[in-house]
Residue, then its C-alpha position, 0 to 999 in steps of 0.5 A: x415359161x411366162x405366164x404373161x397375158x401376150x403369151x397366148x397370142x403367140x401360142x395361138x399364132x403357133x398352133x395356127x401356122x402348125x397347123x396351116x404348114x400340116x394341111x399343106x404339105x398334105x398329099x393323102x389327106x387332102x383326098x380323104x377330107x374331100x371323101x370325109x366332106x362327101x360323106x358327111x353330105x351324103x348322110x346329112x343333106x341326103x339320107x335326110x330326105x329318105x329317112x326323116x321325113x317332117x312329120x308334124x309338116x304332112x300331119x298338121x296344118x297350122x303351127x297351133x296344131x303342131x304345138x298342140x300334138x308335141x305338147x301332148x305327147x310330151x306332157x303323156x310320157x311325163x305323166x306316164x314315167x310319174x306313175x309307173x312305180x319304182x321296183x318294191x314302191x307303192x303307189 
């Protein structure tokens, strides 16, 4: 085998045309890409929508506000993990 930098083209051409000729020759499959694309529709252009609401958009008005409630919170469970002490360490 050729360790040649103009063999990865051809390599690259091969795993394209393998591909390509498997994709079309596909009777089953290509139904269930399209049952794989409506699912994956659903779940993120749908469910989005019912299950994560945005928050900070409802709650806040302006982006400093928003900036300001993410950074406490984050900055809060820090401090809290800091002094929650290690089993058998002291503080």
């Amino acid at each position: 085998m050729s360790t040649s930098p103009h063999a990865a083209p051809g390599l690259i051409l091969r795993v394209f045309h393998f591909y390509r000729d498997g994709f079309r020759q596909m009777t089953v499959g290509r139904t269930l890409w399209k049952i794989i694309a409506l699912k994956l529709f659903v779940m993120f252009a749908v469910l989005k929508f019912f299950f994560f609401p945005n928050f900070l958009a409802t709650e806040f008005t302006t982006d400093s506000q928003r900036a300001d409630h993410v950074i406490n919170n984050l900055t809060r469970s820090v401090q809290r993990n800091v002094t929650t002490p290690v089993k058998g360490e002291k503080l």
